[in-house]
N, C-alpha and C positions, 0 to 999 in steps of 0.2 A: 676292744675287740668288737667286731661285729658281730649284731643278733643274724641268726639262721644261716642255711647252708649257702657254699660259696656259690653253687652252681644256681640257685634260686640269684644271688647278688648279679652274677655273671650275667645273666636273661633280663636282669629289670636294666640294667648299665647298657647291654645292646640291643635292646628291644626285643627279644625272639620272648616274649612272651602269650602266654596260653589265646587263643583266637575267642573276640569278644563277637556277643553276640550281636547278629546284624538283620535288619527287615528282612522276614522274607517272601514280603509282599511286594518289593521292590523288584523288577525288570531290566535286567542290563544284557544287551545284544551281543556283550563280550563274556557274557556267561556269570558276572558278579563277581561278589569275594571269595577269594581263593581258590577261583577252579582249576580242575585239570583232568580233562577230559580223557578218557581213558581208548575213547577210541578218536584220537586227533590224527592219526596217519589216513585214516580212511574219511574222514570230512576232508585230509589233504588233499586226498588224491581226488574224490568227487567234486571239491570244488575248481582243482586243474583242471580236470577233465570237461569242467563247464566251462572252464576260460578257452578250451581250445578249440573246442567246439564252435563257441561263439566267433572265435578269431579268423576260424577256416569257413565260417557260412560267411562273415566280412570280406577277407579275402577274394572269395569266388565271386562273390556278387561283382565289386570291385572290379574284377578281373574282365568279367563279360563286360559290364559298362564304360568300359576304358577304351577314349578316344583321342587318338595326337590328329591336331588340327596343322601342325607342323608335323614333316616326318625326319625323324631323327637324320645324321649326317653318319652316323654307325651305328654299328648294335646297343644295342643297351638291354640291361637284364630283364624289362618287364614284357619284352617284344618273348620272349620263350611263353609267357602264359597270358598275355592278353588276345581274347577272342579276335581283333582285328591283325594279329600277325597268324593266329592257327589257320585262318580261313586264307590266308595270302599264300600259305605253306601248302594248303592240300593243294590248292589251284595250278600250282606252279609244275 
């Protein structure tokens, strides 16, 4: 017969045992051991909302600077927002 309780045997055979102690002088950029951030929906959303930010001031820049040295033989999707078809458009 085994010594102590089964549920003590059970944690040491799967590992789910008691969390040991860890530096906590140590720095880790993913938060360390065993975090869980309690407000992770709202760092979600703040850091979308930086990505898209960033991807729509790309875009536009992109957009005005866009020049065909060739000019296409039909539409193509980027003639609706590049600066050189808007200004082709008012004129016309």
């Amino acid at each position: 017969m085994l010594c102590g309780s089964s549920e003590g045997l059970t944690r040491k055979l799967q590992g789910g045992g008691a969390r040991y102690p860890y530096p906590k002088e140590v720095w880790s950029p993913a938060g360390g051991w065993w975090t869980r951030p309690s407000n992770w929906k709202t760092n979600t959303a703040i850091a979308f909302a930086g990505i898209l930010t960033v991807a729509y001031g790309v875009f536009t820049i992109s957009a005005d600077k866009e020049k065909r040295t060739v000019q296409p033989i039909r539409p193509i999707p980027s003639m609706r927002w590049a600066k050189e078809y808007r200004e082709q458009k008012d004129v016309a």
